[in-house]
PDB file of N, CA, C, O and CB in Angstrom:
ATOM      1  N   UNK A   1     218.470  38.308  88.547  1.00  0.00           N
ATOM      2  CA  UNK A   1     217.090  38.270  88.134  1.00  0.00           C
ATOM      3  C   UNK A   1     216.343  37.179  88.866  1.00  0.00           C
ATOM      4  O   UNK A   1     216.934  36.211  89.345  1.00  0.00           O
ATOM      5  CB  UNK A   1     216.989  38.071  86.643  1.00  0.00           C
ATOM      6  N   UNK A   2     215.229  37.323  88.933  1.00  0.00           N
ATOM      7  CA  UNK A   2     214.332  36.387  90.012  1.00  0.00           C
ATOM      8  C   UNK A   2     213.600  35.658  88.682  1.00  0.00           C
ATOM      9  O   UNK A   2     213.373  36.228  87.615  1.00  0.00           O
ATOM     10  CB  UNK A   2     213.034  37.406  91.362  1.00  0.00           C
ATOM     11  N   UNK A   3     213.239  34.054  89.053  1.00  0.00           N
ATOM     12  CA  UNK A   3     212.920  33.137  88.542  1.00  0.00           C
ATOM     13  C   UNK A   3     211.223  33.381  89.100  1.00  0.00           C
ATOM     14  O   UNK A   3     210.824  33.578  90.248  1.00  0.00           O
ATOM     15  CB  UNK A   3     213.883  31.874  88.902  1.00  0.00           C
ATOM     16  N   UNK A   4     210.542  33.295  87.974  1.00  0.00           N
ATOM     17  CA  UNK A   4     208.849  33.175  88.400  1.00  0.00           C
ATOM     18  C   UNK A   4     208.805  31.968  89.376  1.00  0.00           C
ATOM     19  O   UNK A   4     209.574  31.008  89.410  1.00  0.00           O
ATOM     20  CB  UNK A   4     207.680  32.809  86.927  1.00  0.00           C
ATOM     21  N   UNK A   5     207.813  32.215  90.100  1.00  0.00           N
ATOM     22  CA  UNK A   5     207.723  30.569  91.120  1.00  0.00           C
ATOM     23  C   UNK A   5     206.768  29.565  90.280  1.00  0.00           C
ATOM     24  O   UNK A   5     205.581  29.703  89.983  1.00  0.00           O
ATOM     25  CB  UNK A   5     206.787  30.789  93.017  1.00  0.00           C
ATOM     26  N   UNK A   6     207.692  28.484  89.986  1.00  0.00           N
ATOM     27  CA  UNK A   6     208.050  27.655  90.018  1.00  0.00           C
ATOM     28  C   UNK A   6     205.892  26.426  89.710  1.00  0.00           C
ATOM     29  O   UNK A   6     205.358  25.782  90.613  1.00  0.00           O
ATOM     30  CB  UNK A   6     209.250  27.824  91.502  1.00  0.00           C
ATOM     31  N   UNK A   7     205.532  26.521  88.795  1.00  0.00           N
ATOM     32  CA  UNK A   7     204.339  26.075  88.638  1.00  0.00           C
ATOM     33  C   UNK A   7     204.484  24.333  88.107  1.00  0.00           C
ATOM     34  O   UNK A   7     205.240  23.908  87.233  1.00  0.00           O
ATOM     35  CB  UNK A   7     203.604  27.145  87.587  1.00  0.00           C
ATOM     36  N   UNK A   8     203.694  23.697  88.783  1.00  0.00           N
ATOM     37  CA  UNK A   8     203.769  22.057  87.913  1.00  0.00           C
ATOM     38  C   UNK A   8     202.294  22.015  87.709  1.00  0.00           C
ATOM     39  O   UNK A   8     201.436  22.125  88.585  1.00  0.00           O
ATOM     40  CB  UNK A   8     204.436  20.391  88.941  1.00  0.00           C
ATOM     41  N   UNK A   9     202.082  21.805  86.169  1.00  0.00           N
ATOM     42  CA  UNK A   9     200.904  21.813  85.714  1.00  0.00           C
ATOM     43  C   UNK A   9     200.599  20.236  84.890  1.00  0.00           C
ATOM     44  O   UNK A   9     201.470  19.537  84.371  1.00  0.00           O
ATOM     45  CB  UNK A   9     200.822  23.155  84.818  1.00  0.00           C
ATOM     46  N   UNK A  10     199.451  20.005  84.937  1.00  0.00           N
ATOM     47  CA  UNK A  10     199.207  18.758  84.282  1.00  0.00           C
ATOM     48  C   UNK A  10     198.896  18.802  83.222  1.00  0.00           C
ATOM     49  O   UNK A  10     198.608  19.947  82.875  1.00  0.00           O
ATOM     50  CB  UNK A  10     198.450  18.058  84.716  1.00  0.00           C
ATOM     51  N   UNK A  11     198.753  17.681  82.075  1.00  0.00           N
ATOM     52  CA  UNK A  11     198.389  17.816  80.447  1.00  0.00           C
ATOM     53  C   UNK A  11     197.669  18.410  79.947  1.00  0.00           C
ATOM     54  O   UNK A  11     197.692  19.069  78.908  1.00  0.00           O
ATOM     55  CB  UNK A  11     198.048  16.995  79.863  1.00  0.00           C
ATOM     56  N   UNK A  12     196.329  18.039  81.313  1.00  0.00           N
ATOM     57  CA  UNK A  12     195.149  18.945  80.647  1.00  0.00           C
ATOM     58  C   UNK A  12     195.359  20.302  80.858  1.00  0.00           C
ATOM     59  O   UNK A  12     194.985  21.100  79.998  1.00  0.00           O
ATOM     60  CB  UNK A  12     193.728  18.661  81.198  1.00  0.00           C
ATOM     61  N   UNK A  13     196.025  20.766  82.109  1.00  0.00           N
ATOM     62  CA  UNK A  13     196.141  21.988  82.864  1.00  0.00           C
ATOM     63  C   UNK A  13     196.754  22.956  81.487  1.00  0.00           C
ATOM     64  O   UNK A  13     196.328  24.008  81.011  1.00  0.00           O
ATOM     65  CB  UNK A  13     197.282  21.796  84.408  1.00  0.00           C
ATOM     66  N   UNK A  14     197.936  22.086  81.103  1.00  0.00           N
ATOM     67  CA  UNK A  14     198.919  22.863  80.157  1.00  0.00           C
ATOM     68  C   UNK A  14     198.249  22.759  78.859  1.00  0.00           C
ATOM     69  O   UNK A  14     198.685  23.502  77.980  1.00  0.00           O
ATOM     70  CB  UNK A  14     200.486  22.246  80.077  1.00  0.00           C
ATOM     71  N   UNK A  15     197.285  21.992  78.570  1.00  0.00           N
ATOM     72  CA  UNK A  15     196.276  22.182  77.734  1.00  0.00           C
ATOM     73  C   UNK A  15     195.228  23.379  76.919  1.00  0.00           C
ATOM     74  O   UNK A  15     195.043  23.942  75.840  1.00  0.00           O
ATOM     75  CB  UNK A  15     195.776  21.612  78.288  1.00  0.00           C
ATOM     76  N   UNK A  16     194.635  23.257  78.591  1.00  0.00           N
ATOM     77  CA  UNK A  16     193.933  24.750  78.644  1.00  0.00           C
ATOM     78  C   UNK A  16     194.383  26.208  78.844  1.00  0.00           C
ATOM     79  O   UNK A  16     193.676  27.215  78.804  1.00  0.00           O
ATOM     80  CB  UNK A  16     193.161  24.713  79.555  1.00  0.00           C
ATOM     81  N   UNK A  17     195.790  26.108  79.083  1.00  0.00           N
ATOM     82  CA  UNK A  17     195.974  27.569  79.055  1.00  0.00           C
ATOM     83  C   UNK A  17     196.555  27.720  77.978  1.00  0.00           C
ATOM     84  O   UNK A  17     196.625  28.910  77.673  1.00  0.00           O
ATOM     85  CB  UNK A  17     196.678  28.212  80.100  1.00  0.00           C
ATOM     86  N   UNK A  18     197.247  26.683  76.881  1.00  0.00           N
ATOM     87  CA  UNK A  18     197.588  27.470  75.784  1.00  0.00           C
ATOM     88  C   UNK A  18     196.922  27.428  74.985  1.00  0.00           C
ATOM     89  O   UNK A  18     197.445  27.786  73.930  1.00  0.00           O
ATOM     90  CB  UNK A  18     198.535  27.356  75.295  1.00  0.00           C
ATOM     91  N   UNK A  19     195.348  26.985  74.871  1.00  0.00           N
ATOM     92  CA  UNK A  19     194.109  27.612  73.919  1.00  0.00           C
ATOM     93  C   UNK A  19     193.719  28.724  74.534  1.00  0.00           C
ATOM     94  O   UNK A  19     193.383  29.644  73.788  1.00  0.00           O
ATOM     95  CB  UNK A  19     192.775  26.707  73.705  1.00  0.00           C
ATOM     96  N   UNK A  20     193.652  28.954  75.994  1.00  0.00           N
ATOM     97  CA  UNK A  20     193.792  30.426  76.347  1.00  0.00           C
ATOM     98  C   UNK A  20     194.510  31.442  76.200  1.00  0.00           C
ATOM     99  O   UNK A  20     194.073  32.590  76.113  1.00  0.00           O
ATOM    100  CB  UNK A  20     193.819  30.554  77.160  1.00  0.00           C
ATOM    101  N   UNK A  21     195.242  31.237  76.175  1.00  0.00           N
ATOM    102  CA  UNK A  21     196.995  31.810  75.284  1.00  0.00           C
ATOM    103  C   UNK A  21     196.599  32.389  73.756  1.00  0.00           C
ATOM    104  O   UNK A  21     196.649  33.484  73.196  1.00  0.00           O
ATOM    105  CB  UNK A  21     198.414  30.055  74.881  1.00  0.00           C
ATOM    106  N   UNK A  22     196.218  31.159  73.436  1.00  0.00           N
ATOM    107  CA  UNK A  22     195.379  31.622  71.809  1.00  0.00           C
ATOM    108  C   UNK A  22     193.978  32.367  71.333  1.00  0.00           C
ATOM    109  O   UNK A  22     193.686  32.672  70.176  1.00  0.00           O
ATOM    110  CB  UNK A  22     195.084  30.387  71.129  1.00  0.00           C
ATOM    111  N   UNK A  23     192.969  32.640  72.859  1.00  0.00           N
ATOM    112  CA  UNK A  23     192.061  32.638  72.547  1.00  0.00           C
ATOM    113  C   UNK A  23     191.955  34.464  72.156  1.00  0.00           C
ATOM    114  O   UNK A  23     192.663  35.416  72.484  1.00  0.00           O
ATOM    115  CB  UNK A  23     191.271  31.837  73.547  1.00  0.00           C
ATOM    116  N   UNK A  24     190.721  34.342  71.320  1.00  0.00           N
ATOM    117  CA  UNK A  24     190.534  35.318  70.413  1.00  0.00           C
ATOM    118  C   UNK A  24     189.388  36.286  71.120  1.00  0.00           C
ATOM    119  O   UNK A  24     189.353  37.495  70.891  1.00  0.00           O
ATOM    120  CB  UNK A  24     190.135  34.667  68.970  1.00  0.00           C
ATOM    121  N   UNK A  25     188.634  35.749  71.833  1.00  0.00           N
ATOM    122  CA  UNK A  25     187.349  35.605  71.910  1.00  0.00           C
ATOM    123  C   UNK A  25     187.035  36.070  73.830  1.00  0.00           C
ATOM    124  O   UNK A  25     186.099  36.592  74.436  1.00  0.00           O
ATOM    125  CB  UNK A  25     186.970  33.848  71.289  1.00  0.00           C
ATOM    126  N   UNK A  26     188.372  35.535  74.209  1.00  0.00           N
ATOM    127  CA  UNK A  26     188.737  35.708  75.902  1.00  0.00           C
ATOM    128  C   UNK A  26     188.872  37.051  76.355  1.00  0.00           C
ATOM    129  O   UNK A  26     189.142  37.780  75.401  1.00  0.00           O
ATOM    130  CB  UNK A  26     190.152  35.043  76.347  1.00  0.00           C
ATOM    131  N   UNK A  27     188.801  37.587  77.292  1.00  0.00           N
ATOM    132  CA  UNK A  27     189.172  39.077  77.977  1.00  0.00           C
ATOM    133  C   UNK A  27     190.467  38.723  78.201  1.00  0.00           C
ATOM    134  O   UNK A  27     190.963  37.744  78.758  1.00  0.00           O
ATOM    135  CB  UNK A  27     188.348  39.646  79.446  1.00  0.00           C
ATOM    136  N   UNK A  28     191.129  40.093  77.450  1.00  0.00           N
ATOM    137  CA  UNK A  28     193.094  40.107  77.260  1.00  0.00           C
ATOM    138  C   UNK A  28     193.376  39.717  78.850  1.00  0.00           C
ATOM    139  O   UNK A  28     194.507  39.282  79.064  1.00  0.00           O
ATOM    140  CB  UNK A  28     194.089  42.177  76.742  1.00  0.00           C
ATOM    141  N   UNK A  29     192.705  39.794  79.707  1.00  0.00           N
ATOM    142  CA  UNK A  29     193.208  39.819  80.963  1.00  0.00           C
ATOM    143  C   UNK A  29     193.584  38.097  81.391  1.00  0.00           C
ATOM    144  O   UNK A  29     194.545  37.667  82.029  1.00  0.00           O
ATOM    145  CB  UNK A  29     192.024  40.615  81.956  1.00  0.00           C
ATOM    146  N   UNK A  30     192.442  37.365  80.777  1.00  0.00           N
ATOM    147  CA  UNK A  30     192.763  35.986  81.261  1.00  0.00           C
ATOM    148  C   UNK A  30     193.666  35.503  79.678  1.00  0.00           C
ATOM    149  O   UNK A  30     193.904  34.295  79.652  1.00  0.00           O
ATOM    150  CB  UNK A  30     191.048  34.913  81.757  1.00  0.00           C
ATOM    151  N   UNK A  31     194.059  36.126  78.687  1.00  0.00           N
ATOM    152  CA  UNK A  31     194.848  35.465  78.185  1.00  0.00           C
ATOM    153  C   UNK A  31     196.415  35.705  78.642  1.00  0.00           C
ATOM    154  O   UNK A  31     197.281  34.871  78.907  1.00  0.00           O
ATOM    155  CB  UNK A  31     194.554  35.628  76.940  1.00  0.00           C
ATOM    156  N   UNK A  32     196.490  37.779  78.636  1.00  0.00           N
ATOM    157  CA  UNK A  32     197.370  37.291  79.303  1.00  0.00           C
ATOM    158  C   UNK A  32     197.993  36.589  80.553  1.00  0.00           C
ATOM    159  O   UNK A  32     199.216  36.488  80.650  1.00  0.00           O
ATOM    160  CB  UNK A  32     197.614  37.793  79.189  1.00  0.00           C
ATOM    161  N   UNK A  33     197.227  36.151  81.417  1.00  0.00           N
ATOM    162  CA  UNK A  33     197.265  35.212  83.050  1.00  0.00           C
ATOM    163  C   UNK A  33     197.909  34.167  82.364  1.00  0.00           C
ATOM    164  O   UNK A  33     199.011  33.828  82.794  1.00  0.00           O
ATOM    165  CB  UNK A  33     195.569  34.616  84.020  1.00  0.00           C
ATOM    166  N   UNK A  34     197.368  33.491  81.219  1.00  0.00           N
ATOM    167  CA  UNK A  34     197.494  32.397  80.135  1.00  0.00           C
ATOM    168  C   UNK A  34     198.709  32.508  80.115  1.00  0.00           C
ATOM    169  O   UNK A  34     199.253  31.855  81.006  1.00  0.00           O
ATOM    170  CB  UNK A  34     196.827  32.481  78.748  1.00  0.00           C
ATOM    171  N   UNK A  35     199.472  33.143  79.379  1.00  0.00           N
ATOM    172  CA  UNK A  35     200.785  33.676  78.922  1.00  0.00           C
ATOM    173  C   UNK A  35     201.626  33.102  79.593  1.00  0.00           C
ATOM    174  O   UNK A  35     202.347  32.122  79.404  1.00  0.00           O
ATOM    175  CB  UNK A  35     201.021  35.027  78.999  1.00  0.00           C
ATOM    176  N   UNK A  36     201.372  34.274  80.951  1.00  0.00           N
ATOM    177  CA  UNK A  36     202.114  34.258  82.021  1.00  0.00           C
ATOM    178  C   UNK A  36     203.062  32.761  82.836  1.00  0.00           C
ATOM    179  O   UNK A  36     204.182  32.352  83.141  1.00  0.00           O
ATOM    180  CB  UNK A  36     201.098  34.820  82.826  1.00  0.00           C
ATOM    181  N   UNK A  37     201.231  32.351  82.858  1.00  0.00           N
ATOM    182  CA  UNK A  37     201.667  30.830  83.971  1.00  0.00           C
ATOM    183  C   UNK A  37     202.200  30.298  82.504  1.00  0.00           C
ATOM    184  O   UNK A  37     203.381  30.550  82.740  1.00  0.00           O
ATOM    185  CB  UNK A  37     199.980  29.536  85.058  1.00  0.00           C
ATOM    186  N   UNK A  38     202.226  29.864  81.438  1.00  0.00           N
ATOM    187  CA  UNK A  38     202.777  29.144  80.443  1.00  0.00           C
ATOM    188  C   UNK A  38     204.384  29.524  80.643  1.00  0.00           C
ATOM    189  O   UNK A  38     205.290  28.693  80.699  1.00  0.00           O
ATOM    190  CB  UNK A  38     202.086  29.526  78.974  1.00  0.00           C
ATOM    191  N   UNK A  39     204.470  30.356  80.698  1.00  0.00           N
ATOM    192  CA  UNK A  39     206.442  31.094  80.558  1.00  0.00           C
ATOM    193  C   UNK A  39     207.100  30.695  81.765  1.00  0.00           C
ATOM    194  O   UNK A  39     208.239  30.233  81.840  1.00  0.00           O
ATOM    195  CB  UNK A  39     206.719  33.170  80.566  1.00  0.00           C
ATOM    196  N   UNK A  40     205.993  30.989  83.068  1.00  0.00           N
ATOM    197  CA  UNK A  40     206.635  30.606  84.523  1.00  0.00           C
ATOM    198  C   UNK A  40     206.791  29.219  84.658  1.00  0.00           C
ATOM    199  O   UNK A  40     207.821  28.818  85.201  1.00  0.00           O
ATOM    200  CB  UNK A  40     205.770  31.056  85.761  1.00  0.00           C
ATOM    201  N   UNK A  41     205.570  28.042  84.081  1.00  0.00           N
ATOM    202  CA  UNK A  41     205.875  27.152  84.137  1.00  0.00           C
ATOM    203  C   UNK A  41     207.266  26.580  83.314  1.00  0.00           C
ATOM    204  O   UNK A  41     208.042  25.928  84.013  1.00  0.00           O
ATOM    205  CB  UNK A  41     204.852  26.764  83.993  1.00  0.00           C
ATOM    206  N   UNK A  42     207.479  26.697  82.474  1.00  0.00           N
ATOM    207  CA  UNK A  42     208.740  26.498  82.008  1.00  0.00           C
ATOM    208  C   UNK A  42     209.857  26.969  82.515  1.00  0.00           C
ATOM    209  O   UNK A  42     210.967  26.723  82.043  1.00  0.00           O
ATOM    210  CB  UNK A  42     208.783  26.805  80.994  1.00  0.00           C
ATOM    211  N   UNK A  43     209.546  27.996  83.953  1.00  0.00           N
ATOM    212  CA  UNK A  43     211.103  28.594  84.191  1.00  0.00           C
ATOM    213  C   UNK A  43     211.724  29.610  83.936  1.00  0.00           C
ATOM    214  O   UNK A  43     212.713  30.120  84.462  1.00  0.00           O
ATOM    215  CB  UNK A  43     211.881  28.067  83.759  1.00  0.00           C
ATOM    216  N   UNK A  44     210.934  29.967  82.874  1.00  0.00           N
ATOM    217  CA  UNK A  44     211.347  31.427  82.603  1.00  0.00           C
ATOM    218  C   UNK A  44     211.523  32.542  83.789  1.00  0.00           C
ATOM    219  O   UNK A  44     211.013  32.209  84.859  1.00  0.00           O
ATOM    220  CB  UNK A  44     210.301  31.967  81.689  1.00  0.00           C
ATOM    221  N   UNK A  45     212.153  33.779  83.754  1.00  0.00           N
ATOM    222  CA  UNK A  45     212.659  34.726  84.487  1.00  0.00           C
ATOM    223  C   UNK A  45     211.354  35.867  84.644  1.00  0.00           C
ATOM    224  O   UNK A  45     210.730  36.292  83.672  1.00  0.00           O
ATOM    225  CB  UNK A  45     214.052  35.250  83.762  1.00  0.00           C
ATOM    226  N   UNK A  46     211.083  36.267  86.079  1.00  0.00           N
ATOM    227  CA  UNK A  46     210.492  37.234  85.878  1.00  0.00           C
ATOM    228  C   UNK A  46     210.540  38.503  84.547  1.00  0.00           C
ATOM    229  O   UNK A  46     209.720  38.404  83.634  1.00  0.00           O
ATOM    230  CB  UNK A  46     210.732  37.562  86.948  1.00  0.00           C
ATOM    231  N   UNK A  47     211.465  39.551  84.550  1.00  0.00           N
ATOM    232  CA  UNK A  47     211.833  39.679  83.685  1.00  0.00           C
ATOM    233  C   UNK A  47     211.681  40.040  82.043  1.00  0.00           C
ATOM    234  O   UNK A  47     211.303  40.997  81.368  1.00  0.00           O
ATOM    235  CB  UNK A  47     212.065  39.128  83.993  1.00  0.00           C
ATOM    236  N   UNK A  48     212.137  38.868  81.851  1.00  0.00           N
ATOM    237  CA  UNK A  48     212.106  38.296  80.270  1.00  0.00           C
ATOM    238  C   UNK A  48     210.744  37.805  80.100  1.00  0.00           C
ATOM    239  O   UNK A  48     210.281  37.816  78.959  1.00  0.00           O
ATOM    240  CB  UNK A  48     213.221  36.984  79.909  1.00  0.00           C
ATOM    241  N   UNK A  49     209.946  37.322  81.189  1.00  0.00           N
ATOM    242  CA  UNK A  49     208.437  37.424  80.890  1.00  0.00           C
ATOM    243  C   UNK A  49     207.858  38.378  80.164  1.00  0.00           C
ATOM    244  O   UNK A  49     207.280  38.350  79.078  1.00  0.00           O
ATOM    245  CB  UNK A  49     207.768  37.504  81.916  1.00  0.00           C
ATOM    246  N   UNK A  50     208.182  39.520  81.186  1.00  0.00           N
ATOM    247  CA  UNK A  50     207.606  40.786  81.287  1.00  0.00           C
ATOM    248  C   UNK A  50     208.158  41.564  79.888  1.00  0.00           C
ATOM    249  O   UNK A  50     207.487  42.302  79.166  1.00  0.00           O
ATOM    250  CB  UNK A  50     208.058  41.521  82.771  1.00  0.00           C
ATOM    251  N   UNK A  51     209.195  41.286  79.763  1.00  0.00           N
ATOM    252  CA  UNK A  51     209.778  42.023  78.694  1.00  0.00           C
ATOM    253  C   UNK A  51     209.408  41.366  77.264  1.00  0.00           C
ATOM    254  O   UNK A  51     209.400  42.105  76.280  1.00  0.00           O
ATOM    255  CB  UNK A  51     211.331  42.081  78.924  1.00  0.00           C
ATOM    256  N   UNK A  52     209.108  40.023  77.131  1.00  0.00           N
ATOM    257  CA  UNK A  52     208.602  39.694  76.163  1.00  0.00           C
ATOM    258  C   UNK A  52     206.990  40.067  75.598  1.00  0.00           C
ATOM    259  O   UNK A  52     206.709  40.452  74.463  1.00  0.00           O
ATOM    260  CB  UNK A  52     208.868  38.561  76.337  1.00  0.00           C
ATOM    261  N   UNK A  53     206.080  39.843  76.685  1.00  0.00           N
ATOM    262  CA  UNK A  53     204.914  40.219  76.703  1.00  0.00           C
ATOM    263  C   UNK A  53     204.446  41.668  76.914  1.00  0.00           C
ATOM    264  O   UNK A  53     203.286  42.078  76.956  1.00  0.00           O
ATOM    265  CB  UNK A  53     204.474  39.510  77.479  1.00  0.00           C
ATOM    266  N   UNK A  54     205.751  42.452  77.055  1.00  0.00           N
ATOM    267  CA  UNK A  54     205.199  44.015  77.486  1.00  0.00           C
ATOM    268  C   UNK A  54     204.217  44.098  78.656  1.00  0.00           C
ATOM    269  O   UNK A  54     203.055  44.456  78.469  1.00  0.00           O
ATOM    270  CB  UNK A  54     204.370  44.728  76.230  1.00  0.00           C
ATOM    271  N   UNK A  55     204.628  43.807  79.716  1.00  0.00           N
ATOM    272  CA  UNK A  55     203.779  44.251  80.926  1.00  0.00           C
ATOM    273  C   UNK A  55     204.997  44.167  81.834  1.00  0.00           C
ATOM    274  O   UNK A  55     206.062  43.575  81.658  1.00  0.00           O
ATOM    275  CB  UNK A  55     202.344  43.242  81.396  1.00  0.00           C
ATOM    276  N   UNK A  56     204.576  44.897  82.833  1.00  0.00           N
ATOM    277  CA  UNK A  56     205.533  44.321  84.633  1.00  0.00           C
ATOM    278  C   UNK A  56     205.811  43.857  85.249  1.00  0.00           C
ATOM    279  O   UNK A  56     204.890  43.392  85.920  1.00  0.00           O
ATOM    280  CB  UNK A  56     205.647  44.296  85.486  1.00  0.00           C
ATOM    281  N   UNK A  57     207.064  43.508  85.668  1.00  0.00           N
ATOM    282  CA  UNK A  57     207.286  42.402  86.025  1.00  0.00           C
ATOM    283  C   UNK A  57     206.687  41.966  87.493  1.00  0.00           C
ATOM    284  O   UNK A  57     206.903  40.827  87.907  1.00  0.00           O
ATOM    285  CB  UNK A  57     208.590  42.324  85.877  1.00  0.00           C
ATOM    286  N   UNK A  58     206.161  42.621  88.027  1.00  0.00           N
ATOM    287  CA  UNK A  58     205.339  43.080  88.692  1.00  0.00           C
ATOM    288  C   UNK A  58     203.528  41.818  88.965  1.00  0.00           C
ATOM    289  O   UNK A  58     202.937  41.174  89.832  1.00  0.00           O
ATOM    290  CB  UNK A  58     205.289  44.595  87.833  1.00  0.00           C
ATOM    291  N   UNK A  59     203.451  42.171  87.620  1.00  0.00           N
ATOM    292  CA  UNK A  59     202.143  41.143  87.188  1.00  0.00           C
ATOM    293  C   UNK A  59     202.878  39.863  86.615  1.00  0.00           C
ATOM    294  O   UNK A  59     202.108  38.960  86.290  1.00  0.00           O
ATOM    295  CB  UNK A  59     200.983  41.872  85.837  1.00  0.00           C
ATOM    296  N   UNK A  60     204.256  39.617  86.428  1.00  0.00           N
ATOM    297  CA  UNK A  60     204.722  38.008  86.154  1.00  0.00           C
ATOM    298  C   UNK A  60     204.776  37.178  87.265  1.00  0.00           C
ATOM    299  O   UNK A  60     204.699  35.950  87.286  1.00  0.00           O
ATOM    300  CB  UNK A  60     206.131  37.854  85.573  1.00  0.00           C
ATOM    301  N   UNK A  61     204.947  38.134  88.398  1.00  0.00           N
ATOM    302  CA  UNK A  61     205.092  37.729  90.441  1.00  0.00           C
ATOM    303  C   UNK A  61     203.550  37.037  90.221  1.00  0.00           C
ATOM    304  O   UNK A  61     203.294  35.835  90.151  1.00  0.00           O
ATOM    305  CB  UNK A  61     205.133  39.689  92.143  1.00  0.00           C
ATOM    306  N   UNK A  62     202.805  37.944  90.152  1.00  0.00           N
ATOM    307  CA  UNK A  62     201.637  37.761  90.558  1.00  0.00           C
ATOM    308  C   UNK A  62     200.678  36.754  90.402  1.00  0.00           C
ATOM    309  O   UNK A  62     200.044  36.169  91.280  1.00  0.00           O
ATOM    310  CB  UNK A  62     201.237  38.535  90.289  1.00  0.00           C
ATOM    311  N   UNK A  63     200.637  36.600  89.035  1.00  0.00           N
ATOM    312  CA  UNK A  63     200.130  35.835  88.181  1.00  0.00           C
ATOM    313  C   UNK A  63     199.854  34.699  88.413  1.00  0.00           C
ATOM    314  O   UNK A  63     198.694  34.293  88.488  1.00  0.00           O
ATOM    315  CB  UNK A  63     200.661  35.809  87.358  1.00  0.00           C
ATOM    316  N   UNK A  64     201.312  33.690  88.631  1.00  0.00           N
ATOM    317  CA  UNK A  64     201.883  32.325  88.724  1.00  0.00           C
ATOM    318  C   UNK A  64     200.925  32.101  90.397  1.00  0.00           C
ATOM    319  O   UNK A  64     200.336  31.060  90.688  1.00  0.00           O
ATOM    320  CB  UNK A  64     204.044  32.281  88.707  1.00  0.00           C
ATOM    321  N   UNK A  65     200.979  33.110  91.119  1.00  0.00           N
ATOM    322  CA  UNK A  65     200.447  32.854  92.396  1.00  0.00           C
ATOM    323  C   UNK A  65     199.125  32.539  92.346  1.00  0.00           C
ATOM    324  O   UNK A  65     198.577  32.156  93.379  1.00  0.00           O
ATOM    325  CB  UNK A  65     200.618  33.877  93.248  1.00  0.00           C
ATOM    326  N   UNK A  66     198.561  32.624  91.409  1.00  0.00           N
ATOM    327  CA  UNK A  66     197.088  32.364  91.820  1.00  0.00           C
ATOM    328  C   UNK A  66     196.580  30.851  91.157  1.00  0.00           C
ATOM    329  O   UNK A  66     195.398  30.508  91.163  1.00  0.00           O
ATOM    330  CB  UNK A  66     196.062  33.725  91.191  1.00  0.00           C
ATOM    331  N   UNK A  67     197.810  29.929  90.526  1.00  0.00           N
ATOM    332  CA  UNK A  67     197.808  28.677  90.167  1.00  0.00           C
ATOM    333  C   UNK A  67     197.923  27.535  91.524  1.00  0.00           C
ATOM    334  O   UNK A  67     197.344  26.464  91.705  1.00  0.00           O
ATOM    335  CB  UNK A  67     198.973  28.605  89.144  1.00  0.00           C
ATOM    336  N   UNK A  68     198.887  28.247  92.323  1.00  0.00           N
ATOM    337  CA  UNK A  68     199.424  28.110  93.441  1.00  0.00           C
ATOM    338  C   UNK A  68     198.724  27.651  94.410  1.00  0.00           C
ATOM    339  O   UNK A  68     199.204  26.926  95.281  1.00  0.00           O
ATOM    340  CB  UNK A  68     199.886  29.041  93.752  1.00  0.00           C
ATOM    341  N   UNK A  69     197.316  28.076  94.363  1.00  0.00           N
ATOM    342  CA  UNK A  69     196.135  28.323  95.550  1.00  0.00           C
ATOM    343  C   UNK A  69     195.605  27.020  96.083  1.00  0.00           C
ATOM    344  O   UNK A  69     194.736  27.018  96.955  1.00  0.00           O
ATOM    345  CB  UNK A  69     194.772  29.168  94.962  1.00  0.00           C
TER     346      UNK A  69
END
């Protein structure tokens, strides 16, 4: 299984995405992005991302890349 790449986020960084993570109010699209980089940053597995959150693993690749930039 392939490991999401690999994100280092800062306090505030890891801040704001897990009130995005939570948000109610957000388009599902940037919460789940939220999700995503939260699981990759910790290391989590493509995968078990995907399989936890119900989407593809496909969009767990993807995701983490655009923190990256």
């Amino acid at each position: 299984m392939r490991i999401a790449p690999a994100i280092e986020l800062s306090p505030d960084q890891r801040a704001a995405l897990e009130q995005w993570a939570r948000g109610r109010s957000l388009p599902a699209r940037v919460v789940e992005r939220a999700r995503i980089g939260l699981r990759a940053a910790s290391g989590e597995q493509d995968k078990a991302i995907a399989q936890d959150l119900a989407i593809t693993a496909r969009k767990t690749s993807y995701g983490p890349r655009l923190w990256r930039c």
